[in-house]
C-alpha positions as a LaTeX table, in Angstrom:
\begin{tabular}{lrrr}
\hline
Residue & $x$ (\AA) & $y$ (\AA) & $z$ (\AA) \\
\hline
Unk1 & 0.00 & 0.00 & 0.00 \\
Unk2 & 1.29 & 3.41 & $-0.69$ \\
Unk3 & 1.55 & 5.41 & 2.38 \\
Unk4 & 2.38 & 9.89 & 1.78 \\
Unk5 & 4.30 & 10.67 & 5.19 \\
Unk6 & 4.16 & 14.37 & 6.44 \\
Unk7 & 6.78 & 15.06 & 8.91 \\
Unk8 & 7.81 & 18.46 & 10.44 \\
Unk9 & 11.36 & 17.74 & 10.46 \\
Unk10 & 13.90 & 15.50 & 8.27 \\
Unk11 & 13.89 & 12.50 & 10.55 \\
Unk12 & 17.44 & 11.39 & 10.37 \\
Unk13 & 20.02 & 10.92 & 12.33 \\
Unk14 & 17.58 & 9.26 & 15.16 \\
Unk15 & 19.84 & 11.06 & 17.78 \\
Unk16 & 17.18 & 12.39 & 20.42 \\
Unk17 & 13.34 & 11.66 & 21.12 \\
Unk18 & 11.08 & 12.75 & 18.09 \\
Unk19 & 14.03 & 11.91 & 15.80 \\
Unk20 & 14.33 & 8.42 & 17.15 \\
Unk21 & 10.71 & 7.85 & 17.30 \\
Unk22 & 9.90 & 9.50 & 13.35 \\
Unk23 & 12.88 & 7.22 & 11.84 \\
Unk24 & 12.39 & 4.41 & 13.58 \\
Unk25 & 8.83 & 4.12 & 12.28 \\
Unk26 & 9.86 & 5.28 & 8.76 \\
Unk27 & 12.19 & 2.53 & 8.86 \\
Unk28 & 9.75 & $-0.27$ & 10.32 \\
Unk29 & 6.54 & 0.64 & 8.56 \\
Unk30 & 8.95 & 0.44 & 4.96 \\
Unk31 & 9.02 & $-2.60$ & 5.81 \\
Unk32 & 5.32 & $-3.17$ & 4.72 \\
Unk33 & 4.38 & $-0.01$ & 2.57 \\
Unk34 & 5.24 & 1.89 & 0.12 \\
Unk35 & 6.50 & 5.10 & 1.56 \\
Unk36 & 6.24 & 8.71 & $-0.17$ \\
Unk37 & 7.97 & 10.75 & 2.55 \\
Unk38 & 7.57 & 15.30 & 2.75 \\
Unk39 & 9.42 & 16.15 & 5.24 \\
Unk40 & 10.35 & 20.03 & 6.80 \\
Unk41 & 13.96 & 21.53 & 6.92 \\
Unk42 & 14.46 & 22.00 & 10.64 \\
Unk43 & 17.93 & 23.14 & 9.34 \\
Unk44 & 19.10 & 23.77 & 13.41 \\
Unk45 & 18.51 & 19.93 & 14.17 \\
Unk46 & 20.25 & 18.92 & 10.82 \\
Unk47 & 23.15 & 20.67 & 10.70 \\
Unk48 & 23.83 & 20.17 & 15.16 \\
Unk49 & 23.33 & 16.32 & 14.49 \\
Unk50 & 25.56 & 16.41 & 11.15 \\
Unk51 & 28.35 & 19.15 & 11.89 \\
Unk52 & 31.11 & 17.83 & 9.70 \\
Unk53 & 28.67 & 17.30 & 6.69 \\
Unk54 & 28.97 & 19.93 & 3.83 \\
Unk55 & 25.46 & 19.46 & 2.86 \\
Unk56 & 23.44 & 17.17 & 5.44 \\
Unk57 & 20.31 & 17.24 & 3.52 \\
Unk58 & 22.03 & 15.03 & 1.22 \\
Unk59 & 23.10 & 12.61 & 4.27 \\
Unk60 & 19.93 & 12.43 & 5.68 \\
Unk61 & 18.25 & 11.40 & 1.83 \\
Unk62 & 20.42 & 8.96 & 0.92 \\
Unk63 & 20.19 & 7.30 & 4.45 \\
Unk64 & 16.26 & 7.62 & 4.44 \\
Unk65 & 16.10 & 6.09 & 1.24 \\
Unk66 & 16.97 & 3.06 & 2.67 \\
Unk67 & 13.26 & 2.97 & 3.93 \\
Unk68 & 11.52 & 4.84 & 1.45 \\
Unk69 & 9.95 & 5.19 & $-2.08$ \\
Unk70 & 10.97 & 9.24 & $-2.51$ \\
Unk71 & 11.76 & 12.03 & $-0.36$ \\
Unk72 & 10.73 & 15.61 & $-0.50$ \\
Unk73 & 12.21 & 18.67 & 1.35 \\
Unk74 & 9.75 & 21.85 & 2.14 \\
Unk75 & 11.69 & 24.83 & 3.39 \\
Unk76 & 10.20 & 26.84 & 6.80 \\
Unk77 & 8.95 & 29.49 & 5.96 \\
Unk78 & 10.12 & 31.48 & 9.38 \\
Unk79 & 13.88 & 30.59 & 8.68 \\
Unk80 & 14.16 & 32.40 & 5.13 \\
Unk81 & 13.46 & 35.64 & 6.70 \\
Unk82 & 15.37 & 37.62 & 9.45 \\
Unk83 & 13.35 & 37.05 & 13.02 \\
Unk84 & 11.32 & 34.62 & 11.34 \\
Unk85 & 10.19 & 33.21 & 14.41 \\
Unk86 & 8.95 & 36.59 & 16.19 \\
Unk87 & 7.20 & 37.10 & 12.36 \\
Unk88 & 5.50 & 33.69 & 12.57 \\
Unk89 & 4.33 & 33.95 & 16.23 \\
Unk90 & 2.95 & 37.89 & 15.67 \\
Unk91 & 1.00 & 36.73 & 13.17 \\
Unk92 & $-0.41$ & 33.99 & 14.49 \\
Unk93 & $-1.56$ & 36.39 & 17.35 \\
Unk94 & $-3.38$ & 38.76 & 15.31 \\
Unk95 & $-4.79$ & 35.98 & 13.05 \\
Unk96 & $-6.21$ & 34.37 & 16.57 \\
Unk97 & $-4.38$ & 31.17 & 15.18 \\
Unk98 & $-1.92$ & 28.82 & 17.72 \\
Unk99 & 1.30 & 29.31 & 16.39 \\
Unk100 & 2.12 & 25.61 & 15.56 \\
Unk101 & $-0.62$ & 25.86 & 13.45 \\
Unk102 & 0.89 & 28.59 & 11.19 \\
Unk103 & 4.74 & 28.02 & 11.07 \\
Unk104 & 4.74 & 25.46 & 8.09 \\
Unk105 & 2.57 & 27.50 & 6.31 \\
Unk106 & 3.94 & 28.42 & 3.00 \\
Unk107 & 2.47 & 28.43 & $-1.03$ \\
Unk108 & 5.35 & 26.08 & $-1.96$ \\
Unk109 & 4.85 & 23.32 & 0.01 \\
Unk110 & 0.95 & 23.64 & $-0.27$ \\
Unk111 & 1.64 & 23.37 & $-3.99$ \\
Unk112 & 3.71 & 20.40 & $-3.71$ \\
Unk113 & 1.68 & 17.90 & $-1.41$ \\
Unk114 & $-1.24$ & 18.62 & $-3.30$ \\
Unk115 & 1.03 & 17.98 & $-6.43$ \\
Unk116 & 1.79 & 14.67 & $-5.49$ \\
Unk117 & $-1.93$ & 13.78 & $-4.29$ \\
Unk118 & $-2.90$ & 14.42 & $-8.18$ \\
Unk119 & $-0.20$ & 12.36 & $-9.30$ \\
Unk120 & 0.09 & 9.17 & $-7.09$ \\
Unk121 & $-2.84$ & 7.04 & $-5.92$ \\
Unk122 & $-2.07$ & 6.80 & $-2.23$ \\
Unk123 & $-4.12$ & 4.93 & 0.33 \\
Unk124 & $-3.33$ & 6.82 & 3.36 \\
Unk125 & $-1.69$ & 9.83 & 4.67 \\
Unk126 & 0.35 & 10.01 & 8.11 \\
Unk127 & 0.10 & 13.04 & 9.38 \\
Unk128 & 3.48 & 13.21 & 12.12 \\
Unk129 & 1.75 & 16.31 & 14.30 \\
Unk130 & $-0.87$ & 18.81 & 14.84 \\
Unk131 & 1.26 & 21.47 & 12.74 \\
Unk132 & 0.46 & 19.58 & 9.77 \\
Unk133 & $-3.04$ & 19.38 & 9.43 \\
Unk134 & $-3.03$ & 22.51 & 8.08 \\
Unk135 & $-2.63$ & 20.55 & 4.59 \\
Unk136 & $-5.74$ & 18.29 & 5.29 \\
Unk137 & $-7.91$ & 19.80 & 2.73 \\
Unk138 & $-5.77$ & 18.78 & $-0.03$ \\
Unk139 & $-6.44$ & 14.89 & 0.97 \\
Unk140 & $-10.05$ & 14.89 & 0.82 \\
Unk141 & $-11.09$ & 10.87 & 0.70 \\
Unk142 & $-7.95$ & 9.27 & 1.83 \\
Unk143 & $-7.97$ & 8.16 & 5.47 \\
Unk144 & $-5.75$ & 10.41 & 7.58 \\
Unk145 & $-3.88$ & 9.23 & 10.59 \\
Unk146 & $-2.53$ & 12.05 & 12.73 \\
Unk147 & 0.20 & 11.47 & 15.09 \\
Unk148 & 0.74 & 13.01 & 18.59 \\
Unk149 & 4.15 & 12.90 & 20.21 \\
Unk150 & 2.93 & 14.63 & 23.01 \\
Unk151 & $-0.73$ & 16.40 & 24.02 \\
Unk152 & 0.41 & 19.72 & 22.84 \\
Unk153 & $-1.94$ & 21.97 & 24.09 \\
Unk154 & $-1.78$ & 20.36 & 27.60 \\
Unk155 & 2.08 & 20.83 & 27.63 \\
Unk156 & 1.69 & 24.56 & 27.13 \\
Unk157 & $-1.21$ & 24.78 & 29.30 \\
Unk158 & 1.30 & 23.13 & 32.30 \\
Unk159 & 4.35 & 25.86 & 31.03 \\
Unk160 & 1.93 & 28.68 & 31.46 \\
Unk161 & 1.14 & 27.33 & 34.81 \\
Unk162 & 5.13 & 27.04 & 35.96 \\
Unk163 & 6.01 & 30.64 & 33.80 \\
Unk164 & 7.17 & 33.04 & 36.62 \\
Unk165 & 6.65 & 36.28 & 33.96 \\
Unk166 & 3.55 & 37.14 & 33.61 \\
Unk167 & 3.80 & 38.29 & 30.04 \\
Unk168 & 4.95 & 35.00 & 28.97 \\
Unk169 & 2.56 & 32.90 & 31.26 \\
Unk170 & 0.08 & 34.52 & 29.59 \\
Unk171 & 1.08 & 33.91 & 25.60 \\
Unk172 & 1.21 & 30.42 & 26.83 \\
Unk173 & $-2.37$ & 30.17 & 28.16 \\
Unk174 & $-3.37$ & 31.80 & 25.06 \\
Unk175 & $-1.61$ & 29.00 & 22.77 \\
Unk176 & $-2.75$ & 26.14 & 25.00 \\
Unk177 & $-6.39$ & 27.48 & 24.46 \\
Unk178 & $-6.20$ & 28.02 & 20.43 \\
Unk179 & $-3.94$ & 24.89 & 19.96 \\
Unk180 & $-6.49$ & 23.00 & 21.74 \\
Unk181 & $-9.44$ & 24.12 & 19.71 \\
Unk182 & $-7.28$ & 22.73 & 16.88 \\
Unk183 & $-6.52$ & 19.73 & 18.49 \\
Unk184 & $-10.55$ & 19.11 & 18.67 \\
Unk185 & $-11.09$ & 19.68 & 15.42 \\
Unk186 & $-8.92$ & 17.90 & 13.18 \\
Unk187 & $-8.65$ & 14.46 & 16.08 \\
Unk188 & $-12.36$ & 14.94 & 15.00 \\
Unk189 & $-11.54$ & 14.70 & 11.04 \\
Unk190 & $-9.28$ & 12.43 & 11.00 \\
Unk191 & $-9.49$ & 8.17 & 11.25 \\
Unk192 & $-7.60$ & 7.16 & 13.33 \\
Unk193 & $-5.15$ & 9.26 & 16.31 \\
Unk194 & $-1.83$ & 7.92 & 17.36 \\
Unk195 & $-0.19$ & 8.54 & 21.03 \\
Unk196 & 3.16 & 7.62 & 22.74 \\
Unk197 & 1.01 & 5.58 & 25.54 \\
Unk198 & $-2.13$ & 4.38 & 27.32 \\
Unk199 & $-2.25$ & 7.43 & 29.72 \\
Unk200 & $-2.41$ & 10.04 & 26.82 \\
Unk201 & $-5.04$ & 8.39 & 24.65 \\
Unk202 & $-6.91$ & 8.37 & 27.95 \\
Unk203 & $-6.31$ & 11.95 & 28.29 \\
Unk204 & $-7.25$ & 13.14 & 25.04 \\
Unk205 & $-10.17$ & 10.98 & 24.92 \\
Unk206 & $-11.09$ & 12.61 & 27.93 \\
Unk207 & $-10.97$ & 16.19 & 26.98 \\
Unk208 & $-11.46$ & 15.79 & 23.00 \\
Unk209 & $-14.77$ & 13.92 & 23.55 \\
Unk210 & $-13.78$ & 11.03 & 20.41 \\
Unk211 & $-12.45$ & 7.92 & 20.85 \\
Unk212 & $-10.50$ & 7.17 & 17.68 \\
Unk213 & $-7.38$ & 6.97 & 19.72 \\
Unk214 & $-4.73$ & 4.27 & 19.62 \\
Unk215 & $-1.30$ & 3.77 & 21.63 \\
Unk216 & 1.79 & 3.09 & 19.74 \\
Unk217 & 4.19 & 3.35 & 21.94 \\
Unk218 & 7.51 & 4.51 & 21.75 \\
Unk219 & 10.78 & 2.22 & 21.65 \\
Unk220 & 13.89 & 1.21 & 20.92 \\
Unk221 & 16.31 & $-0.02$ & 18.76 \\
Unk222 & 17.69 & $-2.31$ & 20.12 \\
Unk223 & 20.74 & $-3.39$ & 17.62 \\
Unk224 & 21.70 & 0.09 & 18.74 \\
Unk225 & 21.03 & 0.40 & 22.07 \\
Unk226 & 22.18 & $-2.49$ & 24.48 \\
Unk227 & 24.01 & $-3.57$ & 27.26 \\
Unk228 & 27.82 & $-4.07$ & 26.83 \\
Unk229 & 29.59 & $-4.82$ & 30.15 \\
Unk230 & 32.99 & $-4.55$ & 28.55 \\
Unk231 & 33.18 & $-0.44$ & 29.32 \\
Unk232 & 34.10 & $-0.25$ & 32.71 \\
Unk233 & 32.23 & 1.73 & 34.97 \\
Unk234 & 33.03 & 4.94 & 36.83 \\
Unk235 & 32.43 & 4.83 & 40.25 \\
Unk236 & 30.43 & 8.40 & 41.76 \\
Unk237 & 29.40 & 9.07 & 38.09 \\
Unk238 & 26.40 & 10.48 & 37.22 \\
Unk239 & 24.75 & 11.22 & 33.66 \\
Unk240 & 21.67 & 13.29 & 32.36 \\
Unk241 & 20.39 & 13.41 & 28.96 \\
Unk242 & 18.24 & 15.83 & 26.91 \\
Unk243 & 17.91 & 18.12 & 24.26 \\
Unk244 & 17.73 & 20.99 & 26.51 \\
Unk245 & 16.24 & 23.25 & 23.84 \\
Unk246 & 13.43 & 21.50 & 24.66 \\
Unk247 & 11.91 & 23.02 & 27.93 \\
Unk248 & 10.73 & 20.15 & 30.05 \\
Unk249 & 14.58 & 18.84 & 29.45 \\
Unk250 & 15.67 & 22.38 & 30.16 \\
Unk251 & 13.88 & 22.72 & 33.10 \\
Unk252 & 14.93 & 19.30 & 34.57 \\
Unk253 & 18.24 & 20.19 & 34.11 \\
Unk254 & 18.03 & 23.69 & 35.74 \\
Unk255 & 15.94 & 22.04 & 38.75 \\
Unk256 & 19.11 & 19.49 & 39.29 \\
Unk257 & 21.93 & 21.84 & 38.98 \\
Unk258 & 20.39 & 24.77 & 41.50 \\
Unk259 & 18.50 & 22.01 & 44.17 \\
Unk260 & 19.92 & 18.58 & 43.94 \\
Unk261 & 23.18 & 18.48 & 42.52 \\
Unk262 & 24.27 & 21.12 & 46.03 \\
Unk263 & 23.10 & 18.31 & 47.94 \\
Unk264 & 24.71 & 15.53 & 46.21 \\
Unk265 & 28.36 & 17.09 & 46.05 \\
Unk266 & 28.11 & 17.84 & 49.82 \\
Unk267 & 26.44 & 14.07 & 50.95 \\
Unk268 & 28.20 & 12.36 & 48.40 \\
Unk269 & 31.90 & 13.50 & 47.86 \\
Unk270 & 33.86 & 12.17 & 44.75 \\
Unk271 & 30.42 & 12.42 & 42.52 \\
Unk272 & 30.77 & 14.10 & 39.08 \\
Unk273 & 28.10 & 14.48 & 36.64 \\
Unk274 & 27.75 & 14.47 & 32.79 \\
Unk275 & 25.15 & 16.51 & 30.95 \\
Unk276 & 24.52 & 16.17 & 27.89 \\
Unk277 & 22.31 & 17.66 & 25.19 \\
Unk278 & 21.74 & 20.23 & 22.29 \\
Unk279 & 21.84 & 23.55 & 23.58 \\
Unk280 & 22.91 & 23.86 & 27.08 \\
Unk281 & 22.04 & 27.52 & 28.82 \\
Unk282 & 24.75 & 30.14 & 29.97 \\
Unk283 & 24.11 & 28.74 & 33.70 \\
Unk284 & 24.61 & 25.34 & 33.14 \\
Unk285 & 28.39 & 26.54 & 31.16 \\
Unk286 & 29.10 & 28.56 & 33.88 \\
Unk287 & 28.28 & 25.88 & 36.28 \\
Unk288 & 31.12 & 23.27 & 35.03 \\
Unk289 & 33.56 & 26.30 & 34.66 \\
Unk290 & 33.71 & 26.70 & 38.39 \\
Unk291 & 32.62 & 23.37 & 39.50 \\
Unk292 & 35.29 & 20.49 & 38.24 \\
Unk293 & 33.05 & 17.79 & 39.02 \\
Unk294 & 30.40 & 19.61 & 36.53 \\
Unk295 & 31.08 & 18.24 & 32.24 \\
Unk296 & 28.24 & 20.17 & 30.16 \\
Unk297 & 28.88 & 18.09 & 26.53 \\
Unk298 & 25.95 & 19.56 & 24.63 \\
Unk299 & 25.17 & 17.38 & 21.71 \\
Unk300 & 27.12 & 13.82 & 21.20 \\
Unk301 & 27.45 & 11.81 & 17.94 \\
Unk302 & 27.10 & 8.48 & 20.58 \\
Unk303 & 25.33 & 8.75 & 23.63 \\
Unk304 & 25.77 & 5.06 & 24.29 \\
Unk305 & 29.57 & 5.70 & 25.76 \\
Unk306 & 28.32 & 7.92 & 28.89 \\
Unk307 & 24.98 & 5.56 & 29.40 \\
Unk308 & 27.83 & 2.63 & 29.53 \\
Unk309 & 30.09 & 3.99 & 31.67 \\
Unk310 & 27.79 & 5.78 & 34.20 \\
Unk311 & 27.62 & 4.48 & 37.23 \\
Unk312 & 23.64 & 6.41 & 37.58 \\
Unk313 & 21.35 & 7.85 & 35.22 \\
Unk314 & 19.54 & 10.87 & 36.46 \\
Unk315 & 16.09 & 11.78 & 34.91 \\
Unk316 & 14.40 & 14.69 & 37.43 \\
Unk317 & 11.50 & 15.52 & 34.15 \\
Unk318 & 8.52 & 16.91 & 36.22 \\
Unk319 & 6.70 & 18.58 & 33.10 \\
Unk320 & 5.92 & 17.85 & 29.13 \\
Unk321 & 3.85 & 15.22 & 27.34 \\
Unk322 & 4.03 & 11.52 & 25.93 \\
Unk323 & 7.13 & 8.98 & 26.82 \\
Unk324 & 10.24 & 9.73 & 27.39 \\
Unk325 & 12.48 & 7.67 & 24.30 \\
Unk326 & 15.54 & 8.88 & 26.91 \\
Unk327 & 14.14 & 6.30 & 29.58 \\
Unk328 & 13.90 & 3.51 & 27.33 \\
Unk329 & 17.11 & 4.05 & 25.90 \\
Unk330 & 18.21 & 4.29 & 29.70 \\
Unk331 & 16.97 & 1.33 & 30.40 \\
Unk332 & 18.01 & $-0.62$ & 26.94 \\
Unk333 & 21.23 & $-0.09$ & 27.76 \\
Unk334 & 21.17 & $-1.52$ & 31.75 \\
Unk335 & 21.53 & 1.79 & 33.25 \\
Unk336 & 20.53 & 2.43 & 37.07 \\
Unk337 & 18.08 & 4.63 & 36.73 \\
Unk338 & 16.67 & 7.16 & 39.42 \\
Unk339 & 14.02 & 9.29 & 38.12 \\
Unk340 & 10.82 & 11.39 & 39.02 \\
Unk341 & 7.86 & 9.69 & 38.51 \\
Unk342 & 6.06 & 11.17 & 36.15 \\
Unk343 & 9.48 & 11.30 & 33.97 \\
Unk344 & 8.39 & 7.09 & 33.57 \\
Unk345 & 4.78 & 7.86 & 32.96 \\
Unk346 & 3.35 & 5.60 & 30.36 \\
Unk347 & 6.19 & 3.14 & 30.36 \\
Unk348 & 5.41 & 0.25 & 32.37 \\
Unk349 & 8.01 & 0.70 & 35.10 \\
Unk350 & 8.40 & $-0.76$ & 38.83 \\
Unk351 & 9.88 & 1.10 & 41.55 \\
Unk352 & 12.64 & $-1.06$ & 42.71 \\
Unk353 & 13.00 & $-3.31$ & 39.85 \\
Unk354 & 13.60 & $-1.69$ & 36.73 \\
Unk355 & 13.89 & 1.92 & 38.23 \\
Unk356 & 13.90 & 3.82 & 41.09 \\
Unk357 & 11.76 & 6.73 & 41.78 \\
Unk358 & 12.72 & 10.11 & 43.52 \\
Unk359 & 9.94 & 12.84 & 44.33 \\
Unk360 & 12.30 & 15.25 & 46.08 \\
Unk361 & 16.10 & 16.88 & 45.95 \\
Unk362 & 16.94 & 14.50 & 49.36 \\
Unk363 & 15.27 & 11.64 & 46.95 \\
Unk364 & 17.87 & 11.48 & 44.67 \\
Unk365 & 20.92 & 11.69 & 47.13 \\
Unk366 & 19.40 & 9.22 & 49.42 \\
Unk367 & 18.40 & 6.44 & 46.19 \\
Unk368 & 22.24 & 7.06 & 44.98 \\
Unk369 & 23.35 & 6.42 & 48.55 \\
Unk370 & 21.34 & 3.40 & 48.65 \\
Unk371 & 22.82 & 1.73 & 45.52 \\
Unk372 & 26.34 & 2.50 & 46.87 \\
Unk373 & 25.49 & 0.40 & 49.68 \\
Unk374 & 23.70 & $-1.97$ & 47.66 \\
Unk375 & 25.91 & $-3.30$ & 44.78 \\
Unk376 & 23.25 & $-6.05$ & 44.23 \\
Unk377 & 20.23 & $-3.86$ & 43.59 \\
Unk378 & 22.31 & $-1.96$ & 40.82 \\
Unk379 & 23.12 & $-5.71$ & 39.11 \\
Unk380 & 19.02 & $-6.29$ & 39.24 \\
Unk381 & 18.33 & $-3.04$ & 37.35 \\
Unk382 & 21.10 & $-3.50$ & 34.97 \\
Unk383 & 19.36 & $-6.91$ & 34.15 \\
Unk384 & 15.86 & $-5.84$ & 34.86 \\
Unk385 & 15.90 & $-2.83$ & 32.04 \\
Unk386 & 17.12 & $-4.55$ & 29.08 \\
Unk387 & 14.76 & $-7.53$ & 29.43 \\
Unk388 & 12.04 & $-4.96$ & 29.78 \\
Unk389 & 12.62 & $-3.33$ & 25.95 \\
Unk390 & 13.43 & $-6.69$ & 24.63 \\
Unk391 & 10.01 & $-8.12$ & 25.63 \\
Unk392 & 7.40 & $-4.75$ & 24.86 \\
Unk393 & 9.33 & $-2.32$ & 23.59 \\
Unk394 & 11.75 & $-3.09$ & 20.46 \\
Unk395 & 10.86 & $-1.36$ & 17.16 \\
Unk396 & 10.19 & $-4.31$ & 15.04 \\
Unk397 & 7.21 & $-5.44$ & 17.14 \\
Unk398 & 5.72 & $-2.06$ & 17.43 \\
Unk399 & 6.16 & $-0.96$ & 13.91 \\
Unk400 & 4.34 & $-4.14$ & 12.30 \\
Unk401 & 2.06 & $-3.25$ & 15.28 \\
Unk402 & 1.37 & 0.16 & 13.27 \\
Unk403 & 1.99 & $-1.30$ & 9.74 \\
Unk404 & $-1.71$ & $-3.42$ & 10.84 \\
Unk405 & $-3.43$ & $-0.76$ & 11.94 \\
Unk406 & $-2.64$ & 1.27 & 8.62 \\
Unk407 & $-3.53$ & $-1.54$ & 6.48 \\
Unk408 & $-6.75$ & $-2.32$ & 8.70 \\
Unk409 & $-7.73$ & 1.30 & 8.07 \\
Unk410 & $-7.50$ & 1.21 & 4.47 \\
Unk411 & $-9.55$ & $-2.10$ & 4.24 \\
\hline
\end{tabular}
């Protein structure tokens, strides 16, 4: 079956959560359809995840290719023009539009979608987020699946909450309320929704009213990500991952460096911790200028070398949307794992056997502590994890998971 993929960013290299999650399912549906993929120039992802390419648009097609029957690159509109961004979001304001649905907006990519809809006989259309649905009027009898990495309106409803400036806390509650009149109406047009777990079709159903929702969860690959006891681990070291352009990452990040990282280095003496991530702030620079036990890496080509050697992987997310691909990985690769709570929500998680949780700053020193002690307990969750993706979370299983549903929908 021939399946036209919208996605609002060039999904390739799968370095970081909505990359990994877009090319793994490129990669596993291709297995079963025929693939026609239009994907958007995020040209800041491409170029951070490809930084010795001369042109990684050309990388990331001849890799994807692999998977698929053609690829097509729109440009953003907002990055061709000085300020684009500010542009974008002003208009949307005055329009009374959210501004994810505006910023993809552009004649020449409406032109070329609809374009290929006259010319190839497809059988369904994956839409890859809300942003996109912008271009459902071009698709008129196919069935339309629309994808939700996270509940989009819900995450900016929760940012507006935490926002200590008014001004901002504000914009925020304004997007959350457009972007979730959106949400209602095209979950409402299309056939089937896709979420990242149980809990958010739950929510969704909840507050959309429909019940067209499915759970596809995220996962792992796990020929990439896996145990390998032959890296030696480093006693007292710590790790945290993230894109920390992202703001519940950012956040996280900022809420261990000023309230439980103080606490560790005094209880815990000897500890050093590795951050990594695209786009780390000025504080978090400063921080491992003066503090020697404090590496800020920003982005790395192979994250698997600190989740090896680690002796602890910290995850303190308290905020955002869906499941977090930075857990399973975490857990793929036999990590010890001490996280908040809701940081595991919708992956199916025990406390004390494939994670432990922390709700508070002492939390975290006192579950670290507790492993020291406990040189057994770290050998179960380096066991426990692995077994866990292996047996509900590989890519294989959930893509021909997906690949059924599509094909189910057609019929």
């Amino acid at each position: 079956m021939k399946i036209l993929w919208l996605s609002h960013l060039i999904p390739y290299p799968p370095k970081g959560g909505v990359l990994q999650r877009s090319f793994n399912m490129i990669r596993e549906v291709g297995k079963y359809h025929n693939i026609t993929l239009v994907a958007f120039n995020q040209d800041g992802f491409l170029k951070s995840s490809l930084p010795d390419s001369e042109d990684p648009i050309e990388v990331a097609k001849k890799e994807l290719l692999q998977f698929v029957d053609s690829i097509h690159v729109c440009e953003i509109p907002e990055n061709l023009i000085p300020g684009g961004r500010y542009v974008v979001a002003l208009k949307a304001l005055l329009s009374a539009q959210a501004y994810n649905m505006v910023w993809l907006q552009s004649k020449s990519s409406y032109k070329l979608i609809k374009d290929l809809v006259s010319e190839t006989s497809f059988d369904a259309v994956h839409l890859d987020t809300i942003s996109l649905c912008i271009f459902s009027d071009i698709f008129k009898d196919l069935p339309l699946v629309l994808n939700h990495h996270n509940f989009e309106s819900q995450m900016l409803r929760s940012r507006a909450i935490s926002e200590h400036h008014w001004i901002k806390s504000l914009y925020y509650r304004l997007e959350s309320y457009r972007l979730l009149n959106s949400e209602i109406e095209y979950c409402q047009k299309v056939n089937l929704n896709l979420t990242c777990s149980d809990d958010d079709s739950k929510s969704m159903e909840k507050i959309i009213g429909i019940d067209n929702f499915i759970s596809v969860p995220n996962g792992v690959d796990v020929s990439y990500f896996y145990p390998n006891p032959s890296v030696k681990i480093l006693d007292g070291s710590i790790v945290i991952v993230g894109g920390l352009s992202w703001y519940p990452n950012r956040e996280a990040v900022e809420y261990f460096i000023r309230d439980i990282w103080p606490l560790i280095r005094t209880q815990i003496p000897g500890t050093t911790v590795d951050i990594i991530g695209r786009g780390p702030t000025s504080e978090m620079l400063k921080l491992a200028e003066v503090d020697e036990r404090v590496f800020v890496h920003g982005f790395v080509d192979d994250v698997r070398e600190y989740l090896w050697r680690s002796q602890f992987y910290v995850c303190p997310i308290r905020t955002g949307g869906g499941t977090k691909l930075k857990i399973l990985d975490a857990l793929a690769t036999g990590s010890c794992i001490i996280a908040d709570p809701f940081s595991c929500k919708g992956i199916r998680v025990r406390d004390g056997e494939n994670v432990l949780y922390a709700k508070n700053p002492q939390d975290y020193v006192d579950q670290i502590r507790y492993l020291i002690d406990h040189p057994e307990q770290q050998t179960r969750l380096r066991k426990a994890g692995p077994e866990l993706i292996r047996r509900l979370y590989s890519y294989d299983r959930i893509g021909k998971g997906y690949s059924q549903a599509i094909s189910g929908l057609i019929k």
